[in-house]
C-alpha positions in Angstrom: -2.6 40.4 2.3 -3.2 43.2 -0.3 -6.5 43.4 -1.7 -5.4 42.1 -5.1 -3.1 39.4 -4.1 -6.7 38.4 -2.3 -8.6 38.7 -4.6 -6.1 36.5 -6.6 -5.7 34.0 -3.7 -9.7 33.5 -3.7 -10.5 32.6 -7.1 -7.4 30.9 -7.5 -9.0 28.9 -5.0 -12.2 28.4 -5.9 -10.9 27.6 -9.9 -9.1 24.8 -7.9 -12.2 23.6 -6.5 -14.1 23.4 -9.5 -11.2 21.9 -11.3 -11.0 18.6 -9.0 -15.0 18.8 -9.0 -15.4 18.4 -12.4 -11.5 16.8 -13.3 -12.4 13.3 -13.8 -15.3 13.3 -16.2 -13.0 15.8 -18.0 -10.3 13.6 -18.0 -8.7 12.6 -21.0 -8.7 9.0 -22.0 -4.8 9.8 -21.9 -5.4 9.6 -17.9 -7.8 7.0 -18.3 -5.4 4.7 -19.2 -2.8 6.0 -16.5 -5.2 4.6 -14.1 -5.9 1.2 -15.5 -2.1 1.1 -16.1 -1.5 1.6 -12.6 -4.5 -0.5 -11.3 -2.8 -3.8 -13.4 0.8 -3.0 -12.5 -0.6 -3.4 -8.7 -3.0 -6.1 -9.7 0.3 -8.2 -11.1 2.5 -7.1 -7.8 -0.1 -8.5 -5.5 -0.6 -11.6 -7.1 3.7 -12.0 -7.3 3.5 -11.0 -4.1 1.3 -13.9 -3.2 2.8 -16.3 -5.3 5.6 -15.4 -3.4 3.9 -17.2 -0.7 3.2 -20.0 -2.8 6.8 -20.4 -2.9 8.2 -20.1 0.3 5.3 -22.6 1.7 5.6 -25.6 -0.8 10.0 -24.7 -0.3 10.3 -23.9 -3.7 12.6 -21.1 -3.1 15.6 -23.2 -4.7 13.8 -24.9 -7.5 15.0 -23.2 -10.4 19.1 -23.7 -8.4 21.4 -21.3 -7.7 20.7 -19.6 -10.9 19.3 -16.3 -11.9 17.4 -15.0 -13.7 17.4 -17.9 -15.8 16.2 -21.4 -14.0 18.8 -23.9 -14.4 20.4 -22.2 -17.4 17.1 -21.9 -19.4 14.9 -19.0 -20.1 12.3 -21.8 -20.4 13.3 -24.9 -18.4 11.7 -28.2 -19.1 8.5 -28.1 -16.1 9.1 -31.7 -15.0 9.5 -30.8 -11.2 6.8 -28.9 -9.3 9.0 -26.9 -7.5 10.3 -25.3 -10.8 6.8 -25.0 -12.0 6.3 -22.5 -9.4 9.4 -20.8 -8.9 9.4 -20.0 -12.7 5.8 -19.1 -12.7 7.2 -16.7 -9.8 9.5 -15.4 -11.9 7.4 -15.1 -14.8 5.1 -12.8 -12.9 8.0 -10.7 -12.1 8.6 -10.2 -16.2 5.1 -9.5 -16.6 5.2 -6.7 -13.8 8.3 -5.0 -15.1 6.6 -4.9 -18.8 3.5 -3.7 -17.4 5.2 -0.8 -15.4 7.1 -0.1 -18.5 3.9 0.6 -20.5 3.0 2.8 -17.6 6.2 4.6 -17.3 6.5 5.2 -20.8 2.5 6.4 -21.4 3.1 8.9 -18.2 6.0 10.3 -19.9 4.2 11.2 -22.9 1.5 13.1 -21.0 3.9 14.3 -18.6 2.5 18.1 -20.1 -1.1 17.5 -18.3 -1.6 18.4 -14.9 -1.5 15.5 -12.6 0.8 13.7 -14.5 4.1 16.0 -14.5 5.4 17.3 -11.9 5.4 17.1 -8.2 2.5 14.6 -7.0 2.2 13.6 -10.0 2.0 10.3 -11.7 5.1 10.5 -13.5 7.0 10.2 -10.6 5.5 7.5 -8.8 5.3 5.3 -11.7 9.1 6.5 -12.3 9.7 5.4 -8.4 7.6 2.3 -8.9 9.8 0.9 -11.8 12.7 1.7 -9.5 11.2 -0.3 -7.0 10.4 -3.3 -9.1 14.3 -3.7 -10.5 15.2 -3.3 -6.7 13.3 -5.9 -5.6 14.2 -8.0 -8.6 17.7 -7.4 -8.0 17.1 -8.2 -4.4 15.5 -11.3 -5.4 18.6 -12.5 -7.2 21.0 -11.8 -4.3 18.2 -14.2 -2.4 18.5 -16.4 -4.4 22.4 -16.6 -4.4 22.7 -16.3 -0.2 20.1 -19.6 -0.3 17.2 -17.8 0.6 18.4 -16.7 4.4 15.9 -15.7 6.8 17.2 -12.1 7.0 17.7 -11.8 3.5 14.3 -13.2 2.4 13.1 -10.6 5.0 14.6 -7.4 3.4 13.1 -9.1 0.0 10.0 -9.2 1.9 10.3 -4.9 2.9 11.1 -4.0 -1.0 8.1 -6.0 -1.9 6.4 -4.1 0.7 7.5 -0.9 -0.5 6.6 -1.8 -4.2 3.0 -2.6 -3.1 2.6 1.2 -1.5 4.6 3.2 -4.3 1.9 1.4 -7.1 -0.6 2.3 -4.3 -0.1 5.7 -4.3 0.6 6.0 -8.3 -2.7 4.5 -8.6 -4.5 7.8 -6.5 -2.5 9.9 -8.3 -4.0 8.5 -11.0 -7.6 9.2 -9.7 -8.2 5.8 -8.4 -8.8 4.5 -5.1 -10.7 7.5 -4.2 -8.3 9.4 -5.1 -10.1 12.2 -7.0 -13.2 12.6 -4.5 -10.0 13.3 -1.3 -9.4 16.1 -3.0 -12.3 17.8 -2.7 -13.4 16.3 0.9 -11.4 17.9 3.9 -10.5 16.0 6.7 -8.3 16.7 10.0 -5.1 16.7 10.7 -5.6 14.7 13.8 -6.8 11.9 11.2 -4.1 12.6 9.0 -1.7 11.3 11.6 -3.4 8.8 13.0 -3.7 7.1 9.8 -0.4 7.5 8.9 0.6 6.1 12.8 -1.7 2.9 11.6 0.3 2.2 8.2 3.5 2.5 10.2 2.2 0.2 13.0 0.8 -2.1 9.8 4.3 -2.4 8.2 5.7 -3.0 11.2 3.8 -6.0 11.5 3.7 -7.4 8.3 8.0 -7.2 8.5 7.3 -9.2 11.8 5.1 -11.7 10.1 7.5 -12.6 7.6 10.0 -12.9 10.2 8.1 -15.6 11.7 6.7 -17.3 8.7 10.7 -18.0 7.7 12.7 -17.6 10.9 13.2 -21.9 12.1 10.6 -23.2 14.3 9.1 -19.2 14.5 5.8 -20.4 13.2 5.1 -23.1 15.7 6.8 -21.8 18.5 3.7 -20.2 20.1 0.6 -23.4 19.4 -2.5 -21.5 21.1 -4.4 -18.5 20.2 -4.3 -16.0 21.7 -1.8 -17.1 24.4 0.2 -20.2 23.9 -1.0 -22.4 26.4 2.5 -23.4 27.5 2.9 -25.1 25.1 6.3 -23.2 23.8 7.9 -25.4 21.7 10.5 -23.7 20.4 12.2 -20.8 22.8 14.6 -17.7 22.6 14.3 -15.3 19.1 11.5 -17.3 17.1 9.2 -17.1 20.1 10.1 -13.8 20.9 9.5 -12.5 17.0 6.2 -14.6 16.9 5.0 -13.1 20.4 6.3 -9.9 18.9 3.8 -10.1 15.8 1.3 -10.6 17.9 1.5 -7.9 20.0 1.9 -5.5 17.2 -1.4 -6.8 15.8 -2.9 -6.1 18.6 -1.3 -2.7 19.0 -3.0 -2.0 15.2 -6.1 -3.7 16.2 -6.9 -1.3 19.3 -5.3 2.1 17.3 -7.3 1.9 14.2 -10.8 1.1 16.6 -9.7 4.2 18.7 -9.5 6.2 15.5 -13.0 5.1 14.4 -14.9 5.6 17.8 -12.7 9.1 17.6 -13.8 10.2 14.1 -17.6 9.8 15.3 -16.8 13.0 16.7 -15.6 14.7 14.1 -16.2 15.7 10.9 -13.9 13.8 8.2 -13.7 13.0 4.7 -16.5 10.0 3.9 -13.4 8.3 1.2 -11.1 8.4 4.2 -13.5 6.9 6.5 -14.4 4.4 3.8 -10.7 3.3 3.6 -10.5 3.1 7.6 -13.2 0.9 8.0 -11.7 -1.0 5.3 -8.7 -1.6 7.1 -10.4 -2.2 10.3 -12.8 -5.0 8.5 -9.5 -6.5 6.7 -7.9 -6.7 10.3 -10.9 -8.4 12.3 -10.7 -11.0 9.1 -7.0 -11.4 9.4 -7.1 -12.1 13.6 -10.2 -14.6 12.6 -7.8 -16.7 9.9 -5.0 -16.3 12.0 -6.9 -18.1 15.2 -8.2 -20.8 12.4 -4.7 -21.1 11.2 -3.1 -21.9 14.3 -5.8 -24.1 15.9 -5.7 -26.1 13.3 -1.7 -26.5 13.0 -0.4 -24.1 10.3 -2.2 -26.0 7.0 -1.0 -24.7 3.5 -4.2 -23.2 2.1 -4.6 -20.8 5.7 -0.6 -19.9 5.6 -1.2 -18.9 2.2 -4.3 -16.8 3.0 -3.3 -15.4 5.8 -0.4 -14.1 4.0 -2.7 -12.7 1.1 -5.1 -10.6 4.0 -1.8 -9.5 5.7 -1.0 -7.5 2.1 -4.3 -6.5 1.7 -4.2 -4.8 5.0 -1.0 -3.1 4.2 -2.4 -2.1 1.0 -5.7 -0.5 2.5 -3.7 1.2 5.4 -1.2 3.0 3.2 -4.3 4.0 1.3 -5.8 5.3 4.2 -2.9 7.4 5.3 -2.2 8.3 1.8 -5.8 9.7 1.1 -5.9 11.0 4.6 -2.5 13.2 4.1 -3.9 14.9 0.3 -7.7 15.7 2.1 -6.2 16.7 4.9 -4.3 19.0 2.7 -7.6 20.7 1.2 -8.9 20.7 4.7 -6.0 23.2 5.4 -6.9 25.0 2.3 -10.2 25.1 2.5 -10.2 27.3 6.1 -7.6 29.5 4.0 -10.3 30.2 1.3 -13.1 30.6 3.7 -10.8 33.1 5.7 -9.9 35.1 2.9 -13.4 35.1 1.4 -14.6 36.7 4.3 -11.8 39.3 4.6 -13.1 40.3 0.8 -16.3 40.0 1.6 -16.1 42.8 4.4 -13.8 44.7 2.6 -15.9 45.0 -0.2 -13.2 43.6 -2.7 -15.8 40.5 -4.5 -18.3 42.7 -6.7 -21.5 42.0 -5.9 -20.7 41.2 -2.0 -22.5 42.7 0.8 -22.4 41.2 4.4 
């Protein structure tokens, strides 16, 4: 490295630095609004998400027909049967999503010009992604909907929903939020970097497998016991093998992300990304305790439904995790770059001013 190109590197550097230092009370109300844009378009998709639940418990998949997107012909069907109720209030959450991600979309695009918001990493493009996502799953929805609600369909519904949740997820840091601002000025490891991303794959794995048994026949009762089933196997062959299988990969996430925590004690790393891990660990411990509740006491409603709402929630914080793990660990590998070359200026007297 020349001494100018140095010399160019460091303050580049260090003009970076003091730009995501002082970035967010600098930010314009323009980016302000990004982020409470993104925060209600993921807001929305987590409750649809839920009400999704709402829907496949109380078998109100059908209750608007065979017809889509309108319910039994009708943009706004006469709400004499419960199961419509819900499967239009399903819908209508769906409507409210796609507008809100439209005013998101549309308010990116005129600020596309500030950094952050154009460009590569920028919030432009995931809320461009995001929209995509949304008319995907929408569109998924309707061929659902038209196939009866199969189990294998409902499931690849189920992955784009998925999908949707991390995309608005990562918008939303983008944006600033979610600790999205303070990972770029705290380093972390590599070695975290991967682990958390390891943990968000091992978490989607395992939420896939969860709806697989929530909607696979006789899947959700085939293993009565917690955590072994007692013998009492009531239903064999796949559905018992995809609930044992859920299981397992619970427990696989369970013992990774407590390795990564006892691991990080040793360690310097990022406080947001250790915030966000001990997030997910505290959402998983809740999940295994409604999950044992659930089971012992026969699958009610109200615990299928929860249970369903912390499984998203851990999804959510784990993709966070690895997400704001991947951009610090990022700076980390900048940061020894800019402590390198300021030394290499520093002894070859390049900085004015510098003296070892």
């Amino acid at each position: 490295m020349t001494g100018s190109s140095a010399h160019s590197t460091f303050h580049s550097l260090l003009f970076t630095y003091e730009v995501h230092i002082s970035i967010e009370s600098r930010a314009p109300r323009a980016l302000t609004v990004l982020r409470r844009l993104s925060f209600a378009a993921l807001f929305v998709a987590f409750a649809h998400i839920l009400f999704g639940a709402v829907v496949r418990i109380t078998g109100s998949g059908m209750g608007c027909g065979d017809h889509w997107p309108k319910c039994y012909g009708a943009w706004f069907p006469p709400l004499s049967e419960p199961t419509l109720v819900i499967e239009w209030s399903h819908r209508l959450l769906a409507a409210i999503l796609i507008a809100v991600l439209a005013a998101l979309l549309l308010t990116a695009w005129m600020q596309r010009a500030y950094p952050g918001v154009g460009g590569r990493g920028g919030v432009l493009r995931g809320a461009a992604f995001s929209t995509a996502m949304v008319v995907a799953t929408a569109l998924f929805g309707a061929v659902t909907v038209k196939l009866g609600n199969l189990p294998y369909a409902t499931a690849g519904h189920w992955l784009l929903a998925t999908v949707l949740i991390a995309a608005l997820a990562a918008t939303l840091i983008r944006a600033g939020g979610f600790g999205g601002w303070r990972a770029r000025i705290q380093p972390t490891t590599s070695k975290m970097a991967r682990g958390a991303f390891a943990a968000a794959g091992v978490t989607l794995v395992a939420v896939m497998l969860g709806g697989l048994t929530a909607k696979i026949p006789g899947a959700n009762m085939a293993c009565q016991g917690f955590p072994l089933c007692r013998g009492e196997v009531i239903t064999a062959g796949g559905a018992l093998h995809t609930h044992v299988a859920h299981r397992v990969v619970a427990l696989l996430l369970l013992l990774h992300v407590l390795g990564m925590i006892m691991a990080s004690r040793k360690r310097s790393e990022a406080p947001v990304v250790v915030t966000a891990m001990r997030t997910t660990l505290a959402l998983i411990l809740l999940q295994i305790l409604l999950a044992a509740a659930m089971v012992e006491m026969h699958l009610p409603p109200h615990l299928r439904s929860l249970h369903q709402a912390v499984g998203v929630a851990i999804w959510l914080s784990a993709f966070t995790f690895a997400y704001l793990a991947r951009i610090a660990s990022r700076i980390s590998v900048l940061s020894a770059t800019a402590s390198s070359d300021a030394r290499n200026l520093v002894a070859g007297g390049i900085v004015p001013g510098a003296s070892m």
